[in-house]
N, CA, C and O atoms as CSV, one atom per row, in Angstrom:
chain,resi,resn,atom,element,x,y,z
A,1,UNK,N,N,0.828,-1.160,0.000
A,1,UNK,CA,C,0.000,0.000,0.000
A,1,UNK,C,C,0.883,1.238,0.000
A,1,UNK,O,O,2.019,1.218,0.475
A,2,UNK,N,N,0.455,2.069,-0.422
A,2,UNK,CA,C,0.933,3.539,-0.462
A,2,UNK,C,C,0.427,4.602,0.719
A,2,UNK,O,O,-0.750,4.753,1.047
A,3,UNK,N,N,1.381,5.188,1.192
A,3,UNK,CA,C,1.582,5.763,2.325
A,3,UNK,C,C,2.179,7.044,2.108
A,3,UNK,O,O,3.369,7.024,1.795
A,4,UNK,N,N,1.474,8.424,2.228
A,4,UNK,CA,C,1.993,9.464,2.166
A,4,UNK,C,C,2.533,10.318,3.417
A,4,UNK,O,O,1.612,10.758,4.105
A,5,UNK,N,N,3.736,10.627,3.833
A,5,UNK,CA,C,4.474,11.658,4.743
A,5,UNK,C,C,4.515,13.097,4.319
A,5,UNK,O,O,4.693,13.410,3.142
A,6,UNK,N,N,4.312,14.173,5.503
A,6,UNK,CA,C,4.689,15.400,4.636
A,6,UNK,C,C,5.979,15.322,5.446
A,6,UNK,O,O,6.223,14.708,6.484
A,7,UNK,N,N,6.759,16.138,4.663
A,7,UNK,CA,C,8.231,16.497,5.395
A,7,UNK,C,C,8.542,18.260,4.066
A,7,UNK,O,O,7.980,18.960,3.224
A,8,UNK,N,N,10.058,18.033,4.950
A,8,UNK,CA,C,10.511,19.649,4.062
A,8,UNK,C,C,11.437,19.199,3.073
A,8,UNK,O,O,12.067,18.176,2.806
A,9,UNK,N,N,11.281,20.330,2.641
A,9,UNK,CA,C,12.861,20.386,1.303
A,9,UNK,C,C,13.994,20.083,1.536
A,9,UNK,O,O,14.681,19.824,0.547
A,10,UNK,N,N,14.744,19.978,3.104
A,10,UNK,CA,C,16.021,20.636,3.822
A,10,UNK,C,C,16.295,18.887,4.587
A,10,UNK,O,O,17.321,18.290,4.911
A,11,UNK,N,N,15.124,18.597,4.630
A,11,UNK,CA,C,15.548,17.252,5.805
A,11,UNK,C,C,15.349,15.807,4.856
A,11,UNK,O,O,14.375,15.233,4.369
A,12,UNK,N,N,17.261,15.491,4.891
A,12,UNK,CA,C,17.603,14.893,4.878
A,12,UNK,C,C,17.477,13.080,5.222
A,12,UNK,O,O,18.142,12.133,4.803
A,13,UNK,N,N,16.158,13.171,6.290
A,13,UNK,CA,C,16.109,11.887,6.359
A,13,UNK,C,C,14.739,11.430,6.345
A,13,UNK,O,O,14.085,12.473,6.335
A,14,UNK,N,N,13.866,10.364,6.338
A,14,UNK,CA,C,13.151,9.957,5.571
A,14,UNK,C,C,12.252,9.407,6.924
A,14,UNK,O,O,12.642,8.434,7.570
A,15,UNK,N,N,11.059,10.117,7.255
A,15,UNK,CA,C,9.970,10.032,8.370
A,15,UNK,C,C,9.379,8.655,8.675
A,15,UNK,O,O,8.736,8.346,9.678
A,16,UNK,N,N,9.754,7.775,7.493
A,16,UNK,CA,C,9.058,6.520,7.782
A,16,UNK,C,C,10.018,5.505,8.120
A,16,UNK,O,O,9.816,4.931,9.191
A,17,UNK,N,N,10.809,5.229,7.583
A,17,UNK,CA,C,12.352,4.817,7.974
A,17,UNK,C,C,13.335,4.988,9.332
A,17,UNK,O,O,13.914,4.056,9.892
A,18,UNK,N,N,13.397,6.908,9.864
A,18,UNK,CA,C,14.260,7.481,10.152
A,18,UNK,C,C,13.789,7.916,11.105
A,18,UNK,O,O,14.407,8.770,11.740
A,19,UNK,N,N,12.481,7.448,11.534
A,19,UNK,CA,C,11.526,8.738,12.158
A,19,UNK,C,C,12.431,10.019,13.198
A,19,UNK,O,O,12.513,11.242,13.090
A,20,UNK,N,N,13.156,8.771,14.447
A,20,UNK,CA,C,13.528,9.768,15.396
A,20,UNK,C,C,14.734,11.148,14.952
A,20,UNK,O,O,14.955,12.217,15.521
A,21,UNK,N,N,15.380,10.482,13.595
A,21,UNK,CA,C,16.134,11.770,13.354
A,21,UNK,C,C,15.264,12.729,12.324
A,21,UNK,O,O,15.552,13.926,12.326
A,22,UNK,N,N,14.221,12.267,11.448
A,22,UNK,CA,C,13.867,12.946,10.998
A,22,UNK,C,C,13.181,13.794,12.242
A,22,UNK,O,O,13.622,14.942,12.188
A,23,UNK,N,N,12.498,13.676,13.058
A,23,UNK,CA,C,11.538,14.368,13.599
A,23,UNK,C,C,12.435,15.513,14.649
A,23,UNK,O,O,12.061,16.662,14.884
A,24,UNK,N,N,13.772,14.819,15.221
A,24,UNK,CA,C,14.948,15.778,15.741
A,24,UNK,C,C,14.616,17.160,14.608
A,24,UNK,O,O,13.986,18.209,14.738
A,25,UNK,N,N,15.342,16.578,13.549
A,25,UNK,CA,C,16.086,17.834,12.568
A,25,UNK,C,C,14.982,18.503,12.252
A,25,UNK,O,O,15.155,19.710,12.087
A,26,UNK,N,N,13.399,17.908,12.051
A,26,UNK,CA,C,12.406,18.730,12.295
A,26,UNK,C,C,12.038,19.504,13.030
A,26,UNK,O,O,11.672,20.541,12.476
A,27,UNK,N,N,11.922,19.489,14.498
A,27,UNK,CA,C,11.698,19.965,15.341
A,27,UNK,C,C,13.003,21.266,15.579
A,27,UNK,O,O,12.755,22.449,15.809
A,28,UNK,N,N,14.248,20.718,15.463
A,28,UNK,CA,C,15.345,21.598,15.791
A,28,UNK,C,C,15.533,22.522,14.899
A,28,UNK,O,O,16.482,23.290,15.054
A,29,UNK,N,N,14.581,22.666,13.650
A,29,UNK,CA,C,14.647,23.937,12.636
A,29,UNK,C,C,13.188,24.502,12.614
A,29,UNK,O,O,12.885,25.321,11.747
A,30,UNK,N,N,12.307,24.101,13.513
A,30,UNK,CA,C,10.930,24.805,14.025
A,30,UNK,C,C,10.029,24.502,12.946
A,30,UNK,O,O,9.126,25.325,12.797
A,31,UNK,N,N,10.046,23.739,12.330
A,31,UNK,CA,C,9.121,23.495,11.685
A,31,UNK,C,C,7.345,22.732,12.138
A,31,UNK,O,O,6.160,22.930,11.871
A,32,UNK,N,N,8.223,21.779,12.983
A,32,UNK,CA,C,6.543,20.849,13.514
A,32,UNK,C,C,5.933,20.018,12.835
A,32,UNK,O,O,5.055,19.446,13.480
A,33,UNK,N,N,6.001,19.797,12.093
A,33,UNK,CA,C,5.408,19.439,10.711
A,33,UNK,C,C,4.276,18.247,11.462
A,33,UNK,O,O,3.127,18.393,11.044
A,34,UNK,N,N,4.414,17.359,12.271
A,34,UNK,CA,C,4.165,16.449,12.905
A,34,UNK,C,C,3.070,16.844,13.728
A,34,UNK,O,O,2.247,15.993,14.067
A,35,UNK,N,N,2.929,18.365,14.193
A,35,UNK,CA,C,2.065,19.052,15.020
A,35,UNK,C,C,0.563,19.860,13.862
A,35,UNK,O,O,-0.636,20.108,13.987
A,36,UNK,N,N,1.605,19.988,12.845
A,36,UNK,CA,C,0.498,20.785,11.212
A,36,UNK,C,C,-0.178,19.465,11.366
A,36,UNK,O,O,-1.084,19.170,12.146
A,37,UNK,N,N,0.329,18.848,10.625
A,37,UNK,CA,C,-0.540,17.566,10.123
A,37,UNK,C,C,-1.436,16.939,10.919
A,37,UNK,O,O,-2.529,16.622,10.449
A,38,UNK,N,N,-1.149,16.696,12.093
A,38,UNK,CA,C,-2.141,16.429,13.467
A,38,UNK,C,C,-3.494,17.504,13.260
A,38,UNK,O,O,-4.688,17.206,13.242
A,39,UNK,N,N,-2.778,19.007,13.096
A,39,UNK,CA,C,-4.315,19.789,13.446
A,39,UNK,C,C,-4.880,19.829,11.967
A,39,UNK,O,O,-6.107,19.899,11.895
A,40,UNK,N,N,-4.202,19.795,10.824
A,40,UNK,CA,C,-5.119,19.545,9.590
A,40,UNK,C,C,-5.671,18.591,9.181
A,40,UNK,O,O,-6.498,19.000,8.367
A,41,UNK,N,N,-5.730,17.176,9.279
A,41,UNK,CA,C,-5.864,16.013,8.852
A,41,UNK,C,C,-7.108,15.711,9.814
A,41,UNK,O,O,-6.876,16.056,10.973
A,42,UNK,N,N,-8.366,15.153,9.611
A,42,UNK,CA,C,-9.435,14.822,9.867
A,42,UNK,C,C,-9.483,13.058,10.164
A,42,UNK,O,O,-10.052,12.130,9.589
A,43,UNK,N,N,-8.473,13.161,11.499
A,43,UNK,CA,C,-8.656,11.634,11.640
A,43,UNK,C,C,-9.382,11.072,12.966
A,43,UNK,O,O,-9.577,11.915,13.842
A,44,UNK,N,N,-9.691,10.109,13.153
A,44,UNK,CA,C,-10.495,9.633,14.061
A,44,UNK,C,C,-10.577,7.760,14.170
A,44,UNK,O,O,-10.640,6.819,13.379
A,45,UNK,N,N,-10.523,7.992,15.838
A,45,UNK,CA,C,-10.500,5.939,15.906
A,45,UNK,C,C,-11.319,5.332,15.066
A,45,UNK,O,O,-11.022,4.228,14.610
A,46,UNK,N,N,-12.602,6.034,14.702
A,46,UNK,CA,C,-13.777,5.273,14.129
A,46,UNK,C,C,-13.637,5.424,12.808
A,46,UNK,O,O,-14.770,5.201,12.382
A,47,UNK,N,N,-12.867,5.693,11.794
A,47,UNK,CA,C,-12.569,5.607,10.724
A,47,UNK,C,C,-11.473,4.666,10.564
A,47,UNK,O,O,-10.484,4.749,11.293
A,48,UNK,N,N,-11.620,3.396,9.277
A,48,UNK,CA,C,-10.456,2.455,9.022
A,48,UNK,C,C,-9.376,3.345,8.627
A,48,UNK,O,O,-9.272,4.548,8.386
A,49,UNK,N,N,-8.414,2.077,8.651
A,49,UNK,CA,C,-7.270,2.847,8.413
A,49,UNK,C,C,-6.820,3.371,7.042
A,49,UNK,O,O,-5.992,4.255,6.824
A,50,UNK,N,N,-7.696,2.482,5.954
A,50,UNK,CA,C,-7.742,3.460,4.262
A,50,UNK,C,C,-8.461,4.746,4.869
A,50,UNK,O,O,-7.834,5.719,4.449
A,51,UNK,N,N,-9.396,5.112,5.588
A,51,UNK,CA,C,-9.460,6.256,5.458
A,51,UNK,C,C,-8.699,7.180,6.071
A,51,UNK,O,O,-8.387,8.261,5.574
A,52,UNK,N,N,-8.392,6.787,7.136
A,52,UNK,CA,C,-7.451,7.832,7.726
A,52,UNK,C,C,-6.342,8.098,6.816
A,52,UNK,O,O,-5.995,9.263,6.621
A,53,UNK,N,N,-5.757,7.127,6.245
A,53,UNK,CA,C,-4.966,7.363,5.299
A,53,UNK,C,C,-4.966,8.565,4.115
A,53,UNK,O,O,-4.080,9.286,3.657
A,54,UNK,N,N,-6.286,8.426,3.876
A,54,UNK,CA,C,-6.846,9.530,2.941
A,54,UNK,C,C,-6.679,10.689,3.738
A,54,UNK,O,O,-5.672,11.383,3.601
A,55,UNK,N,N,-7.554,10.966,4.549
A,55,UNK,CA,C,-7.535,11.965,5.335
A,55,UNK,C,C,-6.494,12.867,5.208
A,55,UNK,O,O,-6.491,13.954,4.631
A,56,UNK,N,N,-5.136,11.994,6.130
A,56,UNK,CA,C,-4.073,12.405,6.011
A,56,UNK,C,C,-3.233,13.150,4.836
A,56,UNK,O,O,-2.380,14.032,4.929
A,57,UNK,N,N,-3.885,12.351,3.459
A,57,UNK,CA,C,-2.733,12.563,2.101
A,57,UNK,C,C,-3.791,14.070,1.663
A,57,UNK,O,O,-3.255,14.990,1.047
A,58,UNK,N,N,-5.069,14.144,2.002
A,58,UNK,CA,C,-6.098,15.028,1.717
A,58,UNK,C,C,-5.452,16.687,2.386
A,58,UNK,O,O,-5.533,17.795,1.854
A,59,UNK,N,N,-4.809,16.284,3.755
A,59,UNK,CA,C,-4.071,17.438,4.458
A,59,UNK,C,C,-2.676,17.553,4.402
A,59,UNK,O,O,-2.257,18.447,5.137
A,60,UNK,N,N,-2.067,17.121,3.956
A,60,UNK,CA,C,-0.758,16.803,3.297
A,60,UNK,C,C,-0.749,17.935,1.891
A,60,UNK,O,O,-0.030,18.911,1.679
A,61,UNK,N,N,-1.987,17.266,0.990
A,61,UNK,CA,C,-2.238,17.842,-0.342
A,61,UNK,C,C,-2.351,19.728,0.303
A,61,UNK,O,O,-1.710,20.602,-0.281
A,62,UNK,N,N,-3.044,19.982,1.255
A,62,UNK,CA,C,-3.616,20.909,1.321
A,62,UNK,C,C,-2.349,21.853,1.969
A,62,UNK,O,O,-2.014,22.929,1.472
A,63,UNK,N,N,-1.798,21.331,3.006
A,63,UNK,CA,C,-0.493,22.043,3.206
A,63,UNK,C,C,0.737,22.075,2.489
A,63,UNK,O,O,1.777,22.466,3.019
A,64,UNK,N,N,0.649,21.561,0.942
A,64,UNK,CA,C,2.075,22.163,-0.047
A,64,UNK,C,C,1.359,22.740,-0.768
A,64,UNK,O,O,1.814,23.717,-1.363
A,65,UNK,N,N,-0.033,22.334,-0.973
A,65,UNK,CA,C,-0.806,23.612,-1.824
A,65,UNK,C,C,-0.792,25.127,-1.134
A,65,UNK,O,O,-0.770,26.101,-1.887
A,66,UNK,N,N,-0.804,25.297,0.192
A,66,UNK,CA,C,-0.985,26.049,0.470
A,66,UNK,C,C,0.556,26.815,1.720
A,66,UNK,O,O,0.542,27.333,2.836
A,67,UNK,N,N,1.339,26.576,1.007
A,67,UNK,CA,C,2.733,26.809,1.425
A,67,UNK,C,C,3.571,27.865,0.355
A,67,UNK,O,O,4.190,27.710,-0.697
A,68,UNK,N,N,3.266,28.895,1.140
A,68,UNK,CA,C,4.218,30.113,0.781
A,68,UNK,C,C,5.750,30.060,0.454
A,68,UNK,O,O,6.329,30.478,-0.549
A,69,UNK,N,N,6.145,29.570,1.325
A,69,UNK,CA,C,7.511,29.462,1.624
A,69,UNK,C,C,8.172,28.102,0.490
A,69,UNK,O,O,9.341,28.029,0.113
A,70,UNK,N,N,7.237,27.296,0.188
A,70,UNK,CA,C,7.725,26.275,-0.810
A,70,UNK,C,C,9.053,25.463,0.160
A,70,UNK,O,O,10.231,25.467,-0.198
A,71,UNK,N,N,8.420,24.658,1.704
A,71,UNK,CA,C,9.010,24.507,2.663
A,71,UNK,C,C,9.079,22.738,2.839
A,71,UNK,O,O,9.965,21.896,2.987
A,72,UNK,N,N,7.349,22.763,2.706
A,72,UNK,CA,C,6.976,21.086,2.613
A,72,UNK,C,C,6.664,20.887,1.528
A,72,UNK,O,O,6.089,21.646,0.748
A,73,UNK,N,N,7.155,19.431,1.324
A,73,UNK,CA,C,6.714,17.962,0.307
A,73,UNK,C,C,6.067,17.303,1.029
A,73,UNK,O,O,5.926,17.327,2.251
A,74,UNK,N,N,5.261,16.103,-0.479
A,74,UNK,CA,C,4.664,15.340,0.286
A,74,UNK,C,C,5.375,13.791,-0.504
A,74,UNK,O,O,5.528,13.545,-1.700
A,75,UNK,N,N,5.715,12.908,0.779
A,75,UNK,CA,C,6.674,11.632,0.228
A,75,UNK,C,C,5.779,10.761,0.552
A,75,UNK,O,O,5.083,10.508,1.536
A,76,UNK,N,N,5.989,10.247,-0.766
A,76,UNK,CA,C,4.749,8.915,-1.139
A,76,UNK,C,C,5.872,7.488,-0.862
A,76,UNK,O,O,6.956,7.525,-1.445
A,77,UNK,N,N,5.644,6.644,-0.235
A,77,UNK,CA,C,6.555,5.525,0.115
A,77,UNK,C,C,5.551,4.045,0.132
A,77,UNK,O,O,4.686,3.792,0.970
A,78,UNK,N,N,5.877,3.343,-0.828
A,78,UNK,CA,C,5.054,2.091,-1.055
A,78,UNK,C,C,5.688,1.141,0.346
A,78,UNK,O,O,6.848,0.728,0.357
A,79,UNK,N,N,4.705,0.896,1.483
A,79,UNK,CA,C,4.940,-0.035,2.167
A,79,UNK,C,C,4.335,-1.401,2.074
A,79,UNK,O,O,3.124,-1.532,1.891
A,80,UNK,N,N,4.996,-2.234,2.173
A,80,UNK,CA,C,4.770,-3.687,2.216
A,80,UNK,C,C,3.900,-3.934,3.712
A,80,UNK,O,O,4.242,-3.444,4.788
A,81,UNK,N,N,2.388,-5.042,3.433
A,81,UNK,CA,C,1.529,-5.640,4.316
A,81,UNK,C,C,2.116,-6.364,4.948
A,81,UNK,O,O,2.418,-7.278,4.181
A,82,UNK,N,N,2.617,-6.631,6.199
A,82,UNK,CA,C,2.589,-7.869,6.860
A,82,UNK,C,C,1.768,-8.445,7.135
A,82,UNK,O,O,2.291,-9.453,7.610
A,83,UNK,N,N,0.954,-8.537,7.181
A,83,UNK,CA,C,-0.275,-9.651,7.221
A,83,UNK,C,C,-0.704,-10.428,6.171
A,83,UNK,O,O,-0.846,-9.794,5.126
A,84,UNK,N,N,-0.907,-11.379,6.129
A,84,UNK,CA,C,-1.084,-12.470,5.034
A,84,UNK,C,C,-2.448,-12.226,4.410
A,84,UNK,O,O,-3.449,-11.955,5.074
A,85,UNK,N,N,-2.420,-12.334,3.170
A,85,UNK,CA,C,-3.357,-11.886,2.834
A,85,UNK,C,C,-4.617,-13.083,2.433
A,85,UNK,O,O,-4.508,-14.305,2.329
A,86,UNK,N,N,-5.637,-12.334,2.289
A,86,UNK,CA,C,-6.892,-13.550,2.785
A,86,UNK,C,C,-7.257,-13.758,1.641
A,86,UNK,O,O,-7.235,-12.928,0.733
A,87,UNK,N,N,-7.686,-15.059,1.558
A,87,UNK,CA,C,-7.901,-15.847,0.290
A,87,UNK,C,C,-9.276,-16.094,-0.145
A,87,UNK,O,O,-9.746,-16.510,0.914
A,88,UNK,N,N,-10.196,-16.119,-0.949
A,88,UNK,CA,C,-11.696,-15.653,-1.364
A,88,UNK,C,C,-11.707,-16.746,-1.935
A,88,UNK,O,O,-11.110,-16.837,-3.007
A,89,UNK,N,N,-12.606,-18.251,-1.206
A,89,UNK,CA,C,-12.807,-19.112,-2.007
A,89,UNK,C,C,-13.712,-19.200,-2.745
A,89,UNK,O,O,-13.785,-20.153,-3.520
């Protein structure tokens, strides 16, 4: 499945992979990015996790659309299911 992160232009390491240094070098150049996305993104326990997913890439979309500074991207990263997948006899 496909999995979208926002991050910036400047940081070097990769939020899904890297998290704790990405989110350091985030935090230590004031960005937050982790704190944006929390208050823009429309998520909730009672929504599956395709939707939250959406949600998320929906406020992602909306904060490089709407970025002055041309500060954040949004990184699309194909992750692999661990869970076995179910068979439809």
């Amino acid at each position: 499945m496909v999995r979208c992160f926002l991050t910036t232009v400047d940081n070097p390491y990769s939020p899904y992979n890297q998290f704790e240094d990405w989110y350091r070098f985030d935090t230590d150049k004031g960005y937050n990015s982790s704190g944006l996305l929390m208050r823009m993104a429309y998520t909730s326990d009672q929504l599956t996790d395709a939707e939250n997913a959406y949600e998320i890439e929906q406020a992602i979309d909306q904060i490089v659309g709407n970025d002055p500074l041309n500060i954040y991207k949004k990184l699309k990263i194909n992750i692999e299911d661990d869970a076995p997948e179910e068979q439809i006899a």
